[in-house]
Biopython code that builds the backbone (N, CA, C, O; Angstrom):
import numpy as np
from Bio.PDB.StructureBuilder import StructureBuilder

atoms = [
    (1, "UNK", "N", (97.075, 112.003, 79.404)),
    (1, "UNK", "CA", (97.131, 110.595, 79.099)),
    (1, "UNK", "C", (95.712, 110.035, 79.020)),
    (1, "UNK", "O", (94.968, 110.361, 79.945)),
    (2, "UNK", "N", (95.312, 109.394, 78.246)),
    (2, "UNK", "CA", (94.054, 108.622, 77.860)),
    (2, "UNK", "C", (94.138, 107.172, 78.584)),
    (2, "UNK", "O", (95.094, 106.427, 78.801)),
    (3, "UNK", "N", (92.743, 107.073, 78.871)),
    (3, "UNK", "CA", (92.924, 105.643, 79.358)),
    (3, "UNK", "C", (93.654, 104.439, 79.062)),
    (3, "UNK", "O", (94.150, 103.591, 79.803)),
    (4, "UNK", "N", (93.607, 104.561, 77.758)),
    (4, "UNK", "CA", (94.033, 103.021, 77.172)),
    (4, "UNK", "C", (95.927, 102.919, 77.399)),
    (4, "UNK", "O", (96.484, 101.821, 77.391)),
    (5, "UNK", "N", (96.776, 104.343, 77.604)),
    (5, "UNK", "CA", (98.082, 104.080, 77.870)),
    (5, "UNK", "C", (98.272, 104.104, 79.428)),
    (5, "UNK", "O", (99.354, 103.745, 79.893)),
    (6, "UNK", "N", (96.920, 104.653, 80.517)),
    (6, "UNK", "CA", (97.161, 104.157, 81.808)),
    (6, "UNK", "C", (97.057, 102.725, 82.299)),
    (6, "UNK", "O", (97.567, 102.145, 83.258)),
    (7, "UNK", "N", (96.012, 102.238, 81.075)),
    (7, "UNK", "CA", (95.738, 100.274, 81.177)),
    (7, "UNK", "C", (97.318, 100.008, 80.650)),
    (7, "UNK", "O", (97.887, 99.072, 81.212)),
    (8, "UNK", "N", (97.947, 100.615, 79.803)),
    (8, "UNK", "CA", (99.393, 99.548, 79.134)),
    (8, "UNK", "C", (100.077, 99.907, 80.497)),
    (8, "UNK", "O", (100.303, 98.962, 81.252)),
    (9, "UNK", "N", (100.305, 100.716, 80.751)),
    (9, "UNK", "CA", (101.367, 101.240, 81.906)),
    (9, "UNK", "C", (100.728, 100.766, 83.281)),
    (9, "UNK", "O", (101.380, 101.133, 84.258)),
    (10, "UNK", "N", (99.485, 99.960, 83.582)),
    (10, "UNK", "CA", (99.495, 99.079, 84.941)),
    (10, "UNK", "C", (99.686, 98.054, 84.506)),
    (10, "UNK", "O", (100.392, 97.426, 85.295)),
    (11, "UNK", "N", (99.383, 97.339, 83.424)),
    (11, "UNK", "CA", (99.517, 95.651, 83.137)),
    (11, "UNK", "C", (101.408, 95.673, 83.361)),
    (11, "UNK", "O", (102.091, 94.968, 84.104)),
    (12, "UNK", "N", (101.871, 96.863, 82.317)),
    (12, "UNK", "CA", (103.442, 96.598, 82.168)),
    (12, "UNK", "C", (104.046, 96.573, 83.776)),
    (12, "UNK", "O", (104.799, 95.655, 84.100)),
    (13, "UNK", "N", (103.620, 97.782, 84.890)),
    (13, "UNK", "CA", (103.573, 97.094, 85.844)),
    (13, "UNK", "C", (103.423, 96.684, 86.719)),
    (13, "UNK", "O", (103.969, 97.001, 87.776)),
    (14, "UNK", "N", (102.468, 95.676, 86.501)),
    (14, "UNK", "CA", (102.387, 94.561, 87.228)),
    (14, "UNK", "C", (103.177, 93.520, 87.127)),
    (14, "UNK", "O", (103.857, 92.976, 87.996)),
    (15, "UNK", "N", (103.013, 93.208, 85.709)),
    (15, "UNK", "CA", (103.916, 92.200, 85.464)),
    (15, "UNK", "C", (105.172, 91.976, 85.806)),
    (15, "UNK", "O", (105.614, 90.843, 85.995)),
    (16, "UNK", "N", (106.302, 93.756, 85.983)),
    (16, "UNK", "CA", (107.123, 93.906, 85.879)),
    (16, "UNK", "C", (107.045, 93.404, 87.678)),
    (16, "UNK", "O", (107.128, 92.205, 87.943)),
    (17, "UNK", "N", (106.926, 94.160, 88.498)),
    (17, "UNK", "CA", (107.278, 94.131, 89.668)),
    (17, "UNK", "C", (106.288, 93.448, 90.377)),
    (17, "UNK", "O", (106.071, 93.763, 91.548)),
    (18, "UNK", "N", (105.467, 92.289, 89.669)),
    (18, "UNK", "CA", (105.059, 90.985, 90.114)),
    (18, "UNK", "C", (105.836, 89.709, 89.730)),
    (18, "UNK", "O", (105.532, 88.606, 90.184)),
    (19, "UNK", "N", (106.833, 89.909, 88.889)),
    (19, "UNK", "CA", (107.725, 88.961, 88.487)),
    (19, "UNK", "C", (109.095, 89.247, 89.197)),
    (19, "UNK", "O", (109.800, 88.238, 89.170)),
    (20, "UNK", "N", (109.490, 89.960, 89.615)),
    (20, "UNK", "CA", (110.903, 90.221, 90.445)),
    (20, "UNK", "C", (110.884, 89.778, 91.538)),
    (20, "UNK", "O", (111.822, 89.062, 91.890)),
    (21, "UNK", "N", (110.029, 90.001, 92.248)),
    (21, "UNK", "CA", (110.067, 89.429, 93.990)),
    (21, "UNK", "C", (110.086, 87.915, 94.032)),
    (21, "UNK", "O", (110.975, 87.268, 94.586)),
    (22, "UNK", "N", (109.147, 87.449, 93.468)),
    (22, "UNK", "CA", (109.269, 85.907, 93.197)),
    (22, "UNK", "C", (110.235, 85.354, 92.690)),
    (22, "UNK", "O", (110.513, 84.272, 93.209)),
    (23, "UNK", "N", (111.101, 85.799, 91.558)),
    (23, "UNK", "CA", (112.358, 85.561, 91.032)),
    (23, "UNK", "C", (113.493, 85.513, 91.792)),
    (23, "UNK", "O", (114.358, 84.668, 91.560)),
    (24, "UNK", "N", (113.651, 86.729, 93.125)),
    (24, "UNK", "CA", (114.695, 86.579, 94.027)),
    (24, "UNK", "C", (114.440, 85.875, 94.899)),
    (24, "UNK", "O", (115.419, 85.513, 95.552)),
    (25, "UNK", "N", (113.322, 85.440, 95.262)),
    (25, "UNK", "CA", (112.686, 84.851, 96.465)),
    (25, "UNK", "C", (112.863, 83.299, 96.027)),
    (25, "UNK", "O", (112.816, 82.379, 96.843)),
    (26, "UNK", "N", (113.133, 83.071, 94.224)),
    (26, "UNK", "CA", (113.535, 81.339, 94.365)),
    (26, "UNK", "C", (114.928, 81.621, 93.988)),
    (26, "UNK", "O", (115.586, 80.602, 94.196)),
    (27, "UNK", "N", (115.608, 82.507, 93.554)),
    (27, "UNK", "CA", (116.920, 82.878, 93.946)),
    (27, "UNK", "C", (117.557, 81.996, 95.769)),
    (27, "UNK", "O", (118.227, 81.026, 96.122)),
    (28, "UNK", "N", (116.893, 82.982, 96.310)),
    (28, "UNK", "CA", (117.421, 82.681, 98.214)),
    (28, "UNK", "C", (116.888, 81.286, 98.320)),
    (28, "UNK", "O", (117.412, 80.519, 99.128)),
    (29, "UNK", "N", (115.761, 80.844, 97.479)),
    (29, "UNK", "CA", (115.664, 79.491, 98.257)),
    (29, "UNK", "C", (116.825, 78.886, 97.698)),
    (29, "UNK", "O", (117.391, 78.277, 98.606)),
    (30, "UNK", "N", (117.559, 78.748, 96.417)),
    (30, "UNK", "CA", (117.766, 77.731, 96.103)),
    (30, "UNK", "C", (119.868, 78.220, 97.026)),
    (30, "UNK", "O", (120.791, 77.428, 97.218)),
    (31, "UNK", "N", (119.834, 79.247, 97.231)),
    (31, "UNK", "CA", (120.757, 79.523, 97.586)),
    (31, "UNK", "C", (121.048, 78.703, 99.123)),
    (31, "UNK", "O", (121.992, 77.999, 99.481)),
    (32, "UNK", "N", (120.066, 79.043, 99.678)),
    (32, "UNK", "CA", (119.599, 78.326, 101.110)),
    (32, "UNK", "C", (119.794, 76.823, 100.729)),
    (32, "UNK", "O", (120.687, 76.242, 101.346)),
    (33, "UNK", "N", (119.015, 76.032, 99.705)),
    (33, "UNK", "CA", (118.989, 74.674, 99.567)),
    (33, "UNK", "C", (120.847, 74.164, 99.895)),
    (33, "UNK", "O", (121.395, 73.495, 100.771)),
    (34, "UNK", "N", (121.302, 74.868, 98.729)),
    (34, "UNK", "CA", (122.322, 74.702, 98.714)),
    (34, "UNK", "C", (123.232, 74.289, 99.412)),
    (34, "UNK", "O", (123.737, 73.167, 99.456)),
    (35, "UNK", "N", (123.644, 75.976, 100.450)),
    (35, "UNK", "CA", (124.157, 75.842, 101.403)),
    (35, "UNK", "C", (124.059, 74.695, 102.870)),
    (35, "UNK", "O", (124.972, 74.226, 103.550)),
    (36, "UNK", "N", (122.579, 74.523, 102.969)),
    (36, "UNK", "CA", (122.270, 73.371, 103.430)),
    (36, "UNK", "C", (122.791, 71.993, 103.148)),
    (36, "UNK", "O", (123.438, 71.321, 103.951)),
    (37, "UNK", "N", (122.476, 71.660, 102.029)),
    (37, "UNK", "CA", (123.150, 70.797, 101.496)),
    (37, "UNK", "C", (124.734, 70.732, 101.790)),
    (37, "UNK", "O", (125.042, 69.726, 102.430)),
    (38, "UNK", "N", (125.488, 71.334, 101.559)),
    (38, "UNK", "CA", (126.894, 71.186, 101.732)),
    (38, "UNK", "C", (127.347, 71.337, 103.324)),
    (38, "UNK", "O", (128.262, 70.775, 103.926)),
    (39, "UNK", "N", (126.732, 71.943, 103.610)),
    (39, "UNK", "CA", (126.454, 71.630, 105.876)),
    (39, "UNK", "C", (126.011, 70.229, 105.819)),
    (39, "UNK", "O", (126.945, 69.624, 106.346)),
    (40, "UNK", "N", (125.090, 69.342, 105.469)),
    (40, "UNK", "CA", (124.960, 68.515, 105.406)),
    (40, "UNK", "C", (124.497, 67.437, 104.738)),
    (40, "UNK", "O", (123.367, 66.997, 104.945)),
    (41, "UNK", "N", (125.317, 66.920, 103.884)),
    (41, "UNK", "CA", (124.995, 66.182, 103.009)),
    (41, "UNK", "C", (123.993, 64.806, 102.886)),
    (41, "UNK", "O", (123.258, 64.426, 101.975)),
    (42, "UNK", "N", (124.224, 64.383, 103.880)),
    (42, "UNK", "CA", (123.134, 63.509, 104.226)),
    (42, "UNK", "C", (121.662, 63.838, 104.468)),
    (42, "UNK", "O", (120.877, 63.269, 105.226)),
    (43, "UNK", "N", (121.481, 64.764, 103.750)),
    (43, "UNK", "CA", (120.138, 65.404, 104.334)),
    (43, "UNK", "C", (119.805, 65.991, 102.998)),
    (43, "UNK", "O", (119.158, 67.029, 103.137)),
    (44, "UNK", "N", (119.993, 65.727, 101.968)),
    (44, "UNK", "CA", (119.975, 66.193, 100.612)),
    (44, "UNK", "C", (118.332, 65.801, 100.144)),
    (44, "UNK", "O", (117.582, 66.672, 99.702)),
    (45, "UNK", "N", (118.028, 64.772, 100.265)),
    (45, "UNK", "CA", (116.851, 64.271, 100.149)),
    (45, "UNK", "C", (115.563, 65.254, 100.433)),
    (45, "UNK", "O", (114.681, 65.802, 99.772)),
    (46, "UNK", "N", (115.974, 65.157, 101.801)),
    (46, "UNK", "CA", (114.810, 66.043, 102.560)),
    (46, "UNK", "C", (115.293, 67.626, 102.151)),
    (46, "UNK", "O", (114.275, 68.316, 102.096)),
    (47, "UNK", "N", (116.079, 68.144, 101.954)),
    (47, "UNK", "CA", (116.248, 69.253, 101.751)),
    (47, "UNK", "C", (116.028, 69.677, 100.140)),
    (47, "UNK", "O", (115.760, 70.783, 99.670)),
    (48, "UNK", "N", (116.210, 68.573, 99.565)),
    (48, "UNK", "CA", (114.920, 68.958, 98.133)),
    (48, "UNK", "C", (114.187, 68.791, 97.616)),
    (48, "UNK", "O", (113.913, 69.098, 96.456)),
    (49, "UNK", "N", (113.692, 68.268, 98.337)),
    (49, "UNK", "CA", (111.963, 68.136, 98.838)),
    (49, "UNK", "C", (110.994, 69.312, 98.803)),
    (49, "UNK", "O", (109.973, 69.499, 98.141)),
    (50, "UNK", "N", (111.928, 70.397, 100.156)),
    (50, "UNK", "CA", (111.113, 71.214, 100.520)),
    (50, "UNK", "C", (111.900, 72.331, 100.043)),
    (50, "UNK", "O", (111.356, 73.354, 100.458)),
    (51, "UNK", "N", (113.084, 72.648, 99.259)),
    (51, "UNK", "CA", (113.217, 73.159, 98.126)),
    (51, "UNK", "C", (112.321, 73.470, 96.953)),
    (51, "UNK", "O", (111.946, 74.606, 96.662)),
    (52, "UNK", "N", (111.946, 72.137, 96.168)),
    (52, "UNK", "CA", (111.003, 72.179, 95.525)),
    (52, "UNK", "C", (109.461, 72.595, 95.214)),
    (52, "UNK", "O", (108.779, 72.971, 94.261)),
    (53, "UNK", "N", (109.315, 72.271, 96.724)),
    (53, "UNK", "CA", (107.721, 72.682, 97.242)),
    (53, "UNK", "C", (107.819, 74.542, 97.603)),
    (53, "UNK", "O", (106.780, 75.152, 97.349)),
    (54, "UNK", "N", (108.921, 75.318, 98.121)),
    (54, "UNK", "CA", (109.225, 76.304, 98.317)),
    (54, "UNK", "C", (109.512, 76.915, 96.818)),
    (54, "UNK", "O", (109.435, 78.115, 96.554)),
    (55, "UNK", "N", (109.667, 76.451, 96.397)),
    (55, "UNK", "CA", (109.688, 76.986, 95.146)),
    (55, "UNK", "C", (108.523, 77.306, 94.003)),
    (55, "UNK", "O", (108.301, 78.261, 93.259)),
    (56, "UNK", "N", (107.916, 76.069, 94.237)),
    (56, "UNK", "CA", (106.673, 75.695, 93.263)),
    (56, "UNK", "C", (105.316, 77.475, 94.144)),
    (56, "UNK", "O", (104.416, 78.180, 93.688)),
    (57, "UNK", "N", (105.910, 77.374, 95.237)),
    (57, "UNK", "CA", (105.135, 78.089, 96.063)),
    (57, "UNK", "C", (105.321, 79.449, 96.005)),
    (57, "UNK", "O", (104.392, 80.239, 96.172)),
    (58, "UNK", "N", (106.494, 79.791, 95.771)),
    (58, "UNK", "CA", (107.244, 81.236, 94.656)),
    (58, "UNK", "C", (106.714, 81.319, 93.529)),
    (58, "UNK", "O", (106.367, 82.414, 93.084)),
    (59, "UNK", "N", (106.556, 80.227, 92.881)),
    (59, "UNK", "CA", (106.031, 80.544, 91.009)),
    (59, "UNK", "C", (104.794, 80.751, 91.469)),
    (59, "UNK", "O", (104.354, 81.874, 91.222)),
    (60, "UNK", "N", (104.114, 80.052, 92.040)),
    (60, "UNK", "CA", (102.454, 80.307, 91.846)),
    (60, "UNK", "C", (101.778, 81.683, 92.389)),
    (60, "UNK", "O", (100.580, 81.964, 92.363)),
    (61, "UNK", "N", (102.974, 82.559, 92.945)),
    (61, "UNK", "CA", (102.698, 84.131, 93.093)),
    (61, "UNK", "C", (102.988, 84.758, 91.548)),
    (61, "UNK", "O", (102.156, 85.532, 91.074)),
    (62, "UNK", "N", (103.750, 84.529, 91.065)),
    (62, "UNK", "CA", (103.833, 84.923, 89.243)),
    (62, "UNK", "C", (102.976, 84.421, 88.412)),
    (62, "UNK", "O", (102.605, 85.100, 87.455)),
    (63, "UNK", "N", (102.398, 82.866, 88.660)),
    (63, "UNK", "CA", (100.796, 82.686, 88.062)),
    (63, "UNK", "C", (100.042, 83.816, 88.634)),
    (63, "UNK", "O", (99.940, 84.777, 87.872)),
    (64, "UNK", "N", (99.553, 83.919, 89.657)),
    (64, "UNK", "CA", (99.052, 85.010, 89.756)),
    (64, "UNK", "C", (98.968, 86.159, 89.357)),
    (64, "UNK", "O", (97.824, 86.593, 89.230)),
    (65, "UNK", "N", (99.726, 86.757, 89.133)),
    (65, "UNK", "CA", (100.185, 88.046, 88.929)),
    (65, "UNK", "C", (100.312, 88.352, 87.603)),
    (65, "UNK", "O", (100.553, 89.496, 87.219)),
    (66, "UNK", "N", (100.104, 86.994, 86.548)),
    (66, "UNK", "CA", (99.838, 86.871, 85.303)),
    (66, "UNK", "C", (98.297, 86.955, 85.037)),
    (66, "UNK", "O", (97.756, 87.500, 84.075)),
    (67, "UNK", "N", (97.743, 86.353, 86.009)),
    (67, "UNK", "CA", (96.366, 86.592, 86.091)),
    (67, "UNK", "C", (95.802, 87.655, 86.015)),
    (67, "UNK", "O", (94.929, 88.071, 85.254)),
    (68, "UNK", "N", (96.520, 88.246, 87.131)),
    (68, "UNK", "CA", (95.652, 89.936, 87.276)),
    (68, "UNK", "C", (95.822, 90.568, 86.051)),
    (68, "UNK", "O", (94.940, 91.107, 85.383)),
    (69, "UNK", "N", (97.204, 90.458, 85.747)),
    (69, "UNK", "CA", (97.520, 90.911, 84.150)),
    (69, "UNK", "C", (96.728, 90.686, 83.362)),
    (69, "UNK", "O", (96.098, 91.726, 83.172)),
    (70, "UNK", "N", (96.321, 89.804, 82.681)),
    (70, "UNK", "CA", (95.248, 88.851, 81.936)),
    (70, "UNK", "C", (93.703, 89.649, 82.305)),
    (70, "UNK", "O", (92.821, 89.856, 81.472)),
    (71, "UNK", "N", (93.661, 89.937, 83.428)),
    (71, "UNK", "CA", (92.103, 90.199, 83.620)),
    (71, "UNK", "C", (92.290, 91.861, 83.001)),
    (71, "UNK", "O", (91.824, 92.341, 81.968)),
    (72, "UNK", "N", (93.293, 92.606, 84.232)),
    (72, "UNK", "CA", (93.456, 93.949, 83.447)),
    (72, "UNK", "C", (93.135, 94.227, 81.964)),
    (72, "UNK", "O", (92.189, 94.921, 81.590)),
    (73, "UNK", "N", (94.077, 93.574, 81.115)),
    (73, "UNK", "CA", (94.192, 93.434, 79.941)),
    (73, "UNK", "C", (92.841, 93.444, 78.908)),
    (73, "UNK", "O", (92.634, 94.044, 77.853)),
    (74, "UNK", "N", (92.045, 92.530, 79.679)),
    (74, "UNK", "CA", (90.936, 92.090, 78.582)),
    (74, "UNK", "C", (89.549, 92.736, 79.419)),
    (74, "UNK", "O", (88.433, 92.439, 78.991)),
    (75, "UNK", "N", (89.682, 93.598, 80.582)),
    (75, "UNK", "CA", (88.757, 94.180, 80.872)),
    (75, "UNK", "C", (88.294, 95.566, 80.217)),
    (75, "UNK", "O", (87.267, 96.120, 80.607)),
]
sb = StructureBuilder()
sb.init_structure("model")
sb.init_model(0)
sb.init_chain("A")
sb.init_seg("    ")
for serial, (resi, resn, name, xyz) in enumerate(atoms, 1):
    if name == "N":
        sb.init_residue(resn, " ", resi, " ")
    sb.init_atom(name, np.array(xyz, "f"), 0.0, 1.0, " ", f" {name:<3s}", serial, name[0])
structure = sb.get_structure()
């Protein structure tokens, strides 16, 4: 194998199995939100709140991980 198909075959993955963990991980949050929510409804507010922020906090590991991609890529 030549370099240039060991660079396609780390970017592919990275991407690949830098995008899955984060994907299930806002999977369970929102599963969690949920369930919360219907335990207690009065609490909906605050509970997607920090839903949201738990989440935003999941994607920005897949910005990342687009990054490294990106640098790989063009190095």
């Amino acid at each position: 194998m030549d370099l240039a198909s060991v660079k396609v075959i780390s970017i592919a993955l990275t991407i690949a199995l830098g995008v899955i963990f984060p994907a299930m991980a806002i999977g369970k949050i929102g599963a969690a939100a949920l369930e919360a929510i219907g335990r207690n409804p009065e609490a909906e507010s605050g509970v997607r709140t920090t839903m949201i922020l738990a989440i935003a906090f999941a994607e920005a590991v897949s910005i990342y991980v687009l990054v490294v991609a990106l640098i790989l890529k063009f190095t």
